[in-house]
N, C-alpha and C positions, 0 to 999 in steps of 0.2 A: 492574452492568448499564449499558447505554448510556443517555446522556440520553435525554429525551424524542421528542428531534428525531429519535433514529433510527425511530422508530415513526411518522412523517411525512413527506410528501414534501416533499424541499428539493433542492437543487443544493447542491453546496461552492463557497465564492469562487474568483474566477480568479487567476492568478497573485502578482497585489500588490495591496495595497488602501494610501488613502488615509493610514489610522490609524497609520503606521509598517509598513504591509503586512500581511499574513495574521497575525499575531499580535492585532490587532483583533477577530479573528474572535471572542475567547473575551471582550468585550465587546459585542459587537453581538447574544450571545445572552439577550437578557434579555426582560419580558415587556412588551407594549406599553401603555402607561397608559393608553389608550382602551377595550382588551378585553381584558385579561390574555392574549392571543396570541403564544406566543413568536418572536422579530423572530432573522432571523438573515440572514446575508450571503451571497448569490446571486453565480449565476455570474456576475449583471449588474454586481458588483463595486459593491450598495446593498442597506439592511438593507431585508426582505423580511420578512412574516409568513410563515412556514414552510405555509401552507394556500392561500398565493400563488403557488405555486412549481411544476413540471413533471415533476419528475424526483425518484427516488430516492437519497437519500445514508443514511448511517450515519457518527453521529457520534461517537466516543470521547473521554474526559475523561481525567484524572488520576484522576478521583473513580473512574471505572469499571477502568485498570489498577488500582487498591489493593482495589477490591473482590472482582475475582477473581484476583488475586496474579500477574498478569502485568509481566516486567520486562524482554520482547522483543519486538520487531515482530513478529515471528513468531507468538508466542502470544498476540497482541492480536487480529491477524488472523482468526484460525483461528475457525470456526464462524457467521458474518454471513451474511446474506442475497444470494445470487446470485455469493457468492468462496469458492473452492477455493484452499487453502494448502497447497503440497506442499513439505514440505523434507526432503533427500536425505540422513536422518540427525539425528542429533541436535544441538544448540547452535551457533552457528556456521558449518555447514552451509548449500552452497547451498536457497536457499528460494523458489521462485516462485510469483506469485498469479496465478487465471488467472480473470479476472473474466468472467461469463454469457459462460463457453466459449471466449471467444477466449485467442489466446496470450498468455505470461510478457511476451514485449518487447510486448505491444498494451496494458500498462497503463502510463502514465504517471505520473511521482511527483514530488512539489515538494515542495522543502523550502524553507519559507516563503518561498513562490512563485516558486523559483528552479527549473528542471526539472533532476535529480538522475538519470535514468538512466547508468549508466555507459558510456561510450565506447568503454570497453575491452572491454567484454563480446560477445562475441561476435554473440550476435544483437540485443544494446543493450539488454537488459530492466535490471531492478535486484533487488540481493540483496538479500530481504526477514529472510535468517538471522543478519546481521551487526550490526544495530539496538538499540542501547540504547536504554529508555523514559524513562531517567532526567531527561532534560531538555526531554522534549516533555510543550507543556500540553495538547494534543490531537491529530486525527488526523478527516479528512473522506475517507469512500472513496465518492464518483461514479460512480454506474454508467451506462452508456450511451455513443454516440462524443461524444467531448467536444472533437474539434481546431479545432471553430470559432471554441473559445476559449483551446485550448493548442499546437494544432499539433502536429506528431507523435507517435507513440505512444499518440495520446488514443482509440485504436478501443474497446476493451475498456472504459475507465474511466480516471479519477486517482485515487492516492492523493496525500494534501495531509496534509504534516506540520508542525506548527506547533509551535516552540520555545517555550520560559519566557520571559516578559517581566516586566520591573519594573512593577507594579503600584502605585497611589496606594495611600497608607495604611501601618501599622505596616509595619516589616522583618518581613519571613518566612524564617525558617529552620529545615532540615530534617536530621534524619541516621537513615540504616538501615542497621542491621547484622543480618545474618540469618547461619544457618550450616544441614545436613541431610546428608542422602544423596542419590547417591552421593558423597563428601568431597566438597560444594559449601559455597561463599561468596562471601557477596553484600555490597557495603556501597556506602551511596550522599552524597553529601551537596550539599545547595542553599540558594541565600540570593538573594535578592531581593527589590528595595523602591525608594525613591524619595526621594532628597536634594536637595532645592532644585529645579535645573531638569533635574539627572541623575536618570536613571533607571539600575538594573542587574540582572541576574540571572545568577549563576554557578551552575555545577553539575557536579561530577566524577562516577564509578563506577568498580566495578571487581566484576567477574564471574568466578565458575570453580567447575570441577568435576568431577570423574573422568570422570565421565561413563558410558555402557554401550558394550556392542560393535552393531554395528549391522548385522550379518549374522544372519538372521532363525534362530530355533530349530531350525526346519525343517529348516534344513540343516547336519545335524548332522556330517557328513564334513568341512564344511569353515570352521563354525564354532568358535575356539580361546576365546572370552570375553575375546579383548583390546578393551580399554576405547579410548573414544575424545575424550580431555580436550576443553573447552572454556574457554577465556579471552578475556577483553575490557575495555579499557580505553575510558573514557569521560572529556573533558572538554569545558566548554563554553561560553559565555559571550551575554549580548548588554546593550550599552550601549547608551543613547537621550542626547541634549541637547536637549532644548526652547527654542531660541532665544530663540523669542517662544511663546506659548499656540497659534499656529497652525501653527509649522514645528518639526518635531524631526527631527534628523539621529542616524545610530544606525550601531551594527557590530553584526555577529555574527558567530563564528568557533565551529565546534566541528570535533573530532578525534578521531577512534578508531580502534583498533586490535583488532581480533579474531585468534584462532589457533584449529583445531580439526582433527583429525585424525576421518580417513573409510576406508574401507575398499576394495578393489580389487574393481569390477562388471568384473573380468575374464573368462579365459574357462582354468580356472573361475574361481569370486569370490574373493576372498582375502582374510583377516583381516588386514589389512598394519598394522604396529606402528609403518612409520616413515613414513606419508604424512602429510603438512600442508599445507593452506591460510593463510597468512597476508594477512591483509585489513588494508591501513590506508586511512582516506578523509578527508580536509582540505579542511571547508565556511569559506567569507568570505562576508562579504556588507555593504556599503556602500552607503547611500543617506541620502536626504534626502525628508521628506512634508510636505507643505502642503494649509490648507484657506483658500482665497481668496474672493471676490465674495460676501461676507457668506454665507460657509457652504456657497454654492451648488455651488463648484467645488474637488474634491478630485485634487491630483498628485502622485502618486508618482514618484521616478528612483530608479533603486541600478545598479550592475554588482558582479558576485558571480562567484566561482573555485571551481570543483570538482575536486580534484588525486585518484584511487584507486589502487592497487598492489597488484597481487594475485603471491603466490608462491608457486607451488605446488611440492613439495619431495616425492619420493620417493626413498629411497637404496635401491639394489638389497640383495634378500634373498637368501638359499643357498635357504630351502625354499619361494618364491616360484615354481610352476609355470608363471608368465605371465614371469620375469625380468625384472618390469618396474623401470623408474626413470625417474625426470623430475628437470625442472630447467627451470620454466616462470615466465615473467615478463610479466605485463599489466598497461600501464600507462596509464593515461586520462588526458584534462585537458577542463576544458568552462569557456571563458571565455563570460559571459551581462549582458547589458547589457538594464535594461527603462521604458519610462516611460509610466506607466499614468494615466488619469483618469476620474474619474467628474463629472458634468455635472446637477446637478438644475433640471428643467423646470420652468415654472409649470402647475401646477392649471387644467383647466376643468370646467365642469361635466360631463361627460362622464367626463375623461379625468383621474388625481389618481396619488402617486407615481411620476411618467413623468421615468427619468434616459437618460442617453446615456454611452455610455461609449466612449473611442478608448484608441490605445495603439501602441506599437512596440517592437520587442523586436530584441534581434540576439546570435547565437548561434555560439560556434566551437568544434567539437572535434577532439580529436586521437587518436588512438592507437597504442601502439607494444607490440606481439606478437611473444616470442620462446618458441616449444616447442621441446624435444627430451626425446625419451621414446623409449629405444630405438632410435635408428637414425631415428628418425621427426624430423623438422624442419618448421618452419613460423614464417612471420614473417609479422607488416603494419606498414605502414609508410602510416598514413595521416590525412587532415585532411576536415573539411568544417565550411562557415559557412553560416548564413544569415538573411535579412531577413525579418521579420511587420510585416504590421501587421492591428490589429484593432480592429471597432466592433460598439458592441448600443444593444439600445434594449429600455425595459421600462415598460410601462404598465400601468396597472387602470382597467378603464372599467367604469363604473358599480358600483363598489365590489364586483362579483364576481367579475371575468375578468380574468384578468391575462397579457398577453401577455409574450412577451421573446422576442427573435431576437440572432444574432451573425454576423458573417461575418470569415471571415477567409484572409489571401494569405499564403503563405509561399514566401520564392525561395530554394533549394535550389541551395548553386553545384552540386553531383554530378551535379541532374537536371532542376532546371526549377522551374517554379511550382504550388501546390498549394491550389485554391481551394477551402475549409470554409465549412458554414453550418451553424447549427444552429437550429429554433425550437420553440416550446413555447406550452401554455395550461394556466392551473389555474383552473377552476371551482368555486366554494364555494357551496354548497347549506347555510346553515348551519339552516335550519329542519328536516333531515334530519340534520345533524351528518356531512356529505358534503363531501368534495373531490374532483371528478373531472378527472382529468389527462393530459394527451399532448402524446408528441415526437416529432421526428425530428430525423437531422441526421447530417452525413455526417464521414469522418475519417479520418487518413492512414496510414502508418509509414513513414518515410525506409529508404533501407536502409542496415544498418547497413557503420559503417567495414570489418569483417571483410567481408563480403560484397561489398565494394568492391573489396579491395583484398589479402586474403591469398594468400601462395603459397608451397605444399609441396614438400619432395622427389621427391613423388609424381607433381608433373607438375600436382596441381591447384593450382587459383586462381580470385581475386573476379572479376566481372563488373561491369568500371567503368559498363558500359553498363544496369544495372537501371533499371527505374522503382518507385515507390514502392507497396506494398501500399494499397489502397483500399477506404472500406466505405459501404455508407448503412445506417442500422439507425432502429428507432423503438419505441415503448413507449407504453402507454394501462395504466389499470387505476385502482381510488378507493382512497381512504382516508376508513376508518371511523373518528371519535373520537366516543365515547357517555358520558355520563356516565351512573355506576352504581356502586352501592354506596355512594352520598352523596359520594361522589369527580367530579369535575369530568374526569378521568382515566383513571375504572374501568376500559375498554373499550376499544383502540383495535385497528382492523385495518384491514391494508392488503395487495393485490394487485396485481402489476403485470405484462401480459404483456409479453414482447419481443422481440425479431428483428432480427435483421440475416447479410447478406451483405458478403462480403468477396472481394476477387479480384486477381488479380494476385501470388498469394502466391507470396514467394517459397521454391525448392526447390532442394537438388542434382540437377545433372541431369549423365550419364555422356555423353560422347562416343565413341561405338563404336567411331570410326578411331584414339582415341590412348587408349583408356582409360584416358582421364582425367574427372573432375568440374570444372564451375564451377556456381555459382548462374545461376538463371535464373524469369522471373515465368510459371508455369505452372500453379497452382492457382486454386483456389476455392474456396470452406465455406459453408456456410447453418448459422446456429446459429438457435434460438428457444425460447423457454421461459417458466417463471413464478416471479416468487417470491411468495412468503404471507408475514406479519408478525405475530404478533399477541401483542396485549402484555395483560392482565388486572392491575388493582391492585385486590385484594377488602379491602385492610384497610391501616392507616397502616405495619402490621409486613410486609405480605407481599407481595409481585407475583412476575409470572410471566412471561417470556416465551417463546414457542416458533417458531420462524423455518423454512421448507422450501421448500426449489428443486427445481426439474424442470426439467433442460437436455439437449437437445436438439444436438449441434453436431457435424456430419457434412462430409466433406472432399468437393468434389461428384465430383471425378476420379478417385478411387480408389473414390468410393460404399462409405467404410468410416469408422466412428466417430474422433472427435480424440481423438488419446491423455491421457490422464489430465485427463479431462473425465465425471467420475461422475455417472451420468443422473438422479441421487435425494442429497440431500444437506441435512441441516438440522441444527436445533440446539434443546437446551430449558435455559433457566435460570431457579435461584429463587434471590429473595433475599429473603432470611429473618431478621426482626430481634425475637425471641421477648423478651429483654429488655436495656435500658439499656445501650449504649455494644456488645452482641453481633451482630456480622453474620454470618451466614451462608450462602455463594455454594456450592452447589453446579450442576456443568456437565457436559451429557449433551453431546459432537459426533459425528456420524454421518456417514461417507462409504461408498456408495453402492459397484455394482462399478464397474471403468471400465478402457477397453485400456486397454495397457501392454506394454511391452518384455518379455519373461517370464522369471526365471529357473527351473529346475526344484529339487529334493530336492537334488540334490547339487550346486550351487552353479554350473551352467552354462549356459548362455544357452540356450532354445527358437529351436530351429532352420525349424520347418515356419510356415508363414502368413507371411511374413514377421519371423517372432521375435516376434510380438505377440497376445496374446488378452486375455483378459478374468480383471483383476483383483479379489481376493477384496472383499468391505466390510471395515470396519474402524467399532468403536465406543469413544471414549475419553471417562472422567467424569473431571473433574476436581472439587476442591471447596478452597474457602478462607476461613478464617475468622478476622475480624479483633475481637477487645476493644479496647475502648479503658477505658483505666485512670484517665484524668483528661484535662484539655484537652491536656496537653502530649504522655503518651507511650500507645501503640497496642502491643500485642503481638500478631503475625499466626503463624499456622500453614498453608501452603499444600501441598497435596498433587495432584502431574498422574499422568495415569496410572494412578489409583489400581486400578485393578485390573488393573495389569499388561496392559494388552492389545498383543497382537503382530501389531496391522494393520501392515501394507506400504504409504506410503503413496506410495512408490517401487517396485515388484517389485522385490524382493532387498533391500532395505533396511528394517529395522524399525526400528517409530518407538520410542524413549526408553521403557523401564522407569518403574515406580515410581517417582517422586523424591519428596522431603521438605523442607521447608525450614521452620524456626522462628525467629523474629525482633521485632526492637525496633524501633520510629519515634518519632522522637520530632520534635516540630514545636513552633516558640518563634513568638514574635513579640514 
């Protein structure tokens, strides 16, 4: 299960921190020696009691993938409070999150705190299918618009992914071998620790597996049971030097490589045996951190390269009805340069943890798009950079309210300037065992390169002339923490309602005189909803938690629901530790109906409403259960899907079979 902290309201850090950046974070969560309060690090980019804080996050460990046997972003994801994970097939497989209703590209993702969208993508979101867990120590998912402190993409939320770091103390070293059905194997290996004034952490993987076919049962004309393999390679590293005790300079580098085969949502669908995706993405990152004026003032610099390549491969078939074949190439590049501070104030009586935090950031990406799929052609050939800068400020007055504001300018060579703010308050009632909380704050989405700048056979093409998708949104609702059952713990619950509008969205739109399409900013959406939290620890062996959203998110111009946005959706987990060294995670996720593109019984697209109605629910239990045999090696048994369910979490695509997996850990020090 998640730490603590996801059962409370917090912010995830911004960008880069102080400590050698966002890798700090998984020090900064510890508990405060004045009131066993656990301290964790706010958007203000300063450790913050988690009961100080505004906003909702959910936080993920190492401790929590091994507990329910997840070893992809994807299935890490999957079942949280207020995020929907839809991935279009099994392993590998594009995967988009779409955080309280807004779209895949309106969530923003950092990888330790470098922003990670790709470039190349189409509408700029990021594949969430492609993600080994192997080398991350954690994962912070933000809900709410956040670009007053990340700048584009930030409407829906961030996700914040944080690598392994070398840590004081013994060397740590780990290895896993697992093997199951379908012919899947898994093996991972890591080591990190700390020599003299070096620090390191390495970590490689390597993933596969037969996989299932992913043309749903249903449609039994045009389903053949070809399987749909999944592979992935994983390496990765990050070095630190401690100069002096206050400055350490550091790399990070990791690399991976995904392959996975998908099936034709053609017309009709086609169990195609020779389509491939191959994904490879090449992360750097260089900096130097420092903590100056007797502690007061903390700066970070680094600049950091994101290289991705995506190739998609289809060879024409004989008894392919659609005669389709590709031969498509998307290539990104994002050079990011960042230099971050935080500032602590002097104490008055009044006014006590109050920092200041600036910053500047500068960003350039590129893209380059070649399709041909049948006579079909399309290229982009394009660039864009731009300048942030940004300031907050956070205070506690009179040791119960704690405010923090952020603002921030981003200039945009494509389209202009785009001014974000965002603020907040948390109020601590602790004689109630209350925190009550509210934000607002407003956020962007640049439009992406494709939308700029592509052009088809067809006559269509990007509109250099967009302006940027825009939102304001806000959020109020408390958190319950009660002790109960002699637990400090027992109890917690949390509610949160929210909302926001969005406008300017961008759409194809058809020109009547050339029938032809370009993008153009003609929409608008109202989303609103709630999420519920609640966690129960009745005994030292058992806790509970069961997580439910209610969303709400409707396009206002069509006055017709967002697709693949399910109005009911949550989750229930226990973890169960009956005796000595035995875990036991079983996992109930539930999604809700929700439109969708439709396909019918015999594998061809619904033609009437626009192609879109209203798809079925879907309920998947997973469960995993880990022994540990002695300190050193752990024997885990993971089973998804287990009873087979054949929810669509795509119309026309079903989600993954059965699978099995048995396996060794073993961990030294």
């Amino acid at each position: 299960m998640p730490v603590k902290t996801t059962k409370t309201t917090m912010l995830v850090a911004a960008m880069a921190l102080p400590c050698t950046t966002l890798p700090c974070l998984a020090h900064a969560q510890t508990n405060d020696a004045t009131g066993g309060v656990p301290i964790v690090v706010t958007a203000t980019r300063t450790a913050t009691p988690v009961n100080q804080v505004p906003a909702d996050v959910t936080v993920l460990t190492q401790q929590d993938f091994i507990a329910k046997g997840d070893t992809t972003l994807a299935e890490a994801l999957t079942g949280l409070p207020g995020v929907n994970l839809v991935q279009a097939g099994g392993p590998g497989n594009q995967a988009s999150l779409f955080v309280r209703g807004t779209s895949s590209e309106d969530v923003l993702v950092l990888m330790d705190g470098v922003p990670v969208n790709d470039p190349a993508n189409p509408n700029g979101a990021f594949n969430f299918g492609i993600v080994s867990l192997a080398d991350i120590e954690r994962i912070e998912i933000v809900r709410g618009p956040m670009s007053g402190l990340y700048g584009s993409n930030a409407i829906g939320g961030v996700v914040n992914i944080i690598t392994r770091r070398g840590n004081p103390g013994p060397t740590q070293a780990s290895i896993t071998v697992a093997g199951g059905y379908p012919a899947q194997g898994q093996g991972s290996a890591a080591i990190s620790g700390v020599a003299g004034k070096f620090d390191y952490a390495l970590s490689g993987a390597i993933d596969q597996e037969a996989g299932f076919d992913a043309v749903p049962d249903r449609m039994t004309t045009v389903r053949t049971g070809t399987r749909e393999p999944y592979r992935a390679w994983l390496g990765a590293g990050q070095f630190g030097y401690s100069i002096t005790p206050e400055t350490r300079v550091y790399a990070i580098f990791r690399g991976q490589a995904t392959d996975a085969a998908f099936p034709d949502l053609g017309f009709p669908e086609f169990d195609d045996p020779n389509e491939y995706d191959y994904n490879t993405s090449m992360f750097g990152k260089l900096g130097v951190s420092s903590t100056l004026a007797d502690g007061r003032l903390t700066t970070d610099l680094f600049i950091a390269r994101l290289q991705t390549r995506l190739f998609n491969k289809n060879l024409a078939d004989d008894n392919d009805p659609n005669f389709a074949s590709a031969d498509d190439t998307y290539a990104g590049s994002r050079t990011d340069a960042q230099w971050n501070n935080t500032l602590r104030l002097p104490d008055t009586t009044a006014l006590t943890f109050s920092n200041f935090t600036f910053g500047a950031e500068y960003t350039d990406d590129s893209a380059h798009e070649n399709v041909n799929e049948n006579g079909f052609a399309e290229t982009v050939r394009g660039t864009q950079h731009s300048w942030a800068g940004h300031v907050g400020l956070q205070t506690t007055v009179l040791d119960r309210l704690t405010l923090s504001g952020a603002l921030r300018d981003d200039a945009v060579s494509t389209f202009g300037n785009a001014l974000t703010w965002r603020l907040g308050g948390a109020y601590a009632i602790p004689e109630a065992y209350t925190t009550l909380k509210a934000s607002i704050g407003t956020a962007f989405l640049a439009p992406s390169l494709f939308d700029l700048d592509y052009v088809d056979n067809f006559g269509d093409s990007g509109n250099p002339d967009l302006k940027p998708e825009r939102s304001t949104g806000w959020e109020i609702g408390p958190d319950f923490a009660f002790p109960l059952f002699g637990q400090p713990d027992g109890l917690d619950i949390s509610a949160t309602y929210f909302s926001s509008k969005i406008r300017d969205l961008i759409e194809a739109q058809e020109n009547l005189s050339t029938f032809s399409f370009t993008e153009e900013n003609v929409d608008r959406a109202s989303i609103n909803g709630i999420e519920t939290d609640y966690t129960l620890n009745p005994a030292p062996w058992l806790s509970a938690e069961l997580n439910y959203t209610y969303t709400r998110a409707r396009d206002n111009t069509t006055d017709s629901n967002l697709l693949r946005r399910p109005q009911n959706s949550g989750s229930a987990t226990l973890t169960i530790k009956p005796l000595e060294g035995l875990t036991i995670v079983p996992q109930v996720q539930y999604t809700g109906r929700f439109d969708d593109y439709l396909y019918d019984d015999t594998g061809y697209p619904q033609l009437t409403g626009n192609g879109t109605g209203s798809s079925d629910p879907g309920t998947i239990v997973n469960l995993n259960i880990t022994y540990r045999l002695d300190q050193h090696f752990t024997v885990f048994a993971t089973g998804k899907n287990i009873l087979n369910s054949k929810f669509e979490p795509v119309n026309g695509l079903q989600t993954p079979g059965a699978s099995f997996l048995i396996g060794l850990r073993a961990a030294m020090e």
